[in-house]
Phi, psi and omega in degrees: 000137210277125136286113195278126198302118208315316190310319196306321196261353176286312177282329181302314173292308155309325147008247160320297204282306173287348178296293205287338162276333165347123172287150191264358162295321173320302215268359141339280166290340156321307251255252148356302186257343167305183164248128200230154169230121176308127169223194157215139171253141196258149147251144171294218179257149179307303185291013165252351212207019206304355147278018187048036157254161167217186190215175186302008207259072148209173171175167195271126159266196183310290255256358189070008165257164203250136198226154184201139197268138185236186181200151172222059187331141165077344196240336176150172183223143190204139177283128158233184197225138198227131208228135177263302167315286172315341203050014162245154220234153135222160187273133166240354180201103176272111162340293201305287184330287174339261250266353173056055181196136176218101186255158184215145206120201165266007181262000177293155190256089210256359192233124161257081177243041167285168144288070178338134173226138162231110166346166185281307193313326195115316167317134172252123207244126198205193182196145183261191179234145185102162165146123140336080187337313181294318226238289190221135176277292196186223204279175149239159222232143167205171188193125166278164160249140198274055140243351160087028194268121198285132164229150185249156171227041161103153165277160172262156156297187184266111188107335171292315181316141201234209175254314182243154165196113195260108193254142145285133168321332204285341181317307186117341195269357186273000000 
């Protein structure tokens, strides 16, 4: 085994011994001059989220509210819409309700963890996750329209399903 040279460990040691001497009023006062920005933080609703997590699946639509994709294993998924101004969240989309399917498991459509996009129209366009083989082939490509009208575009196939889901504008559909 390599000896690490006595200078070495002698400054590893004087360090160390000034780290621990620091006064803890300093970083108080670090503390004290920083600059801060005020915020608030909102939670969604528990029955959209019942393990309190979330994920990136979100984004602003045209109209200036926040759309934010939730999950609930094993039990279902739901958009909800969060108004900054009002400071109040509602579900604007049950997975389950769209798709005209209410499966529980893995076959539930229990995740939104798409990247969320918005049409020229203002629809927010997102996509779910789960599905039975047998039953439900895989995610569903969906879209709200902010009158709050649900449109499904079809399920993925299996091995089809994506992370993103990137419409050409030339589709007709954004």
């Amino acid at each position: 085994m390599p000896r690490l040279p006595v200078r070495n460990l002698v400054l590893a040691t004087f360090g160390l011994a000034g780290l621990c001497l620091t006064p803890a009023g300093r970083a108080e006062q670090d503390l004290a001059k920083a600059k801060w920005v005020k915020s608030t933080a909102y939670v969604v609703p528990k029955e959209t989220a019942t393990e309190g997590e979330g994920y990136f699946s979100i984004i602003e639509g045209l109209n200036g509210r926040l759309y934010i994709g939730t999950h609930a294993n094993a039990v279902n998924s739901w958009l909800v819409e969060f108004d900054p101004v009002a400071e109040k969240m509602k579900v604007v989309t049950d997975a389950h309700k769209a798709i005209g399917k209410d499966l529980k498991g893995f076959g539930a459509q229990a995740k939104i963890h798409t990247r969320n996009n918005v049409g020229a129209s203002g629809k927010i366009y997102f996509g779910t996750k789960q599905g039975y083989p047998d039953t439900q082939k895989g995610g569903a490509l969906l879209a709200v329209s902010l009158t709050n009208q649900n449109l499904i575009f079809g399920i993925a196939s299996v091995g089809r399903a994506r992370r993103t889901a990137p419409l050409p504008a030339s589709a007709g559909l954004l």
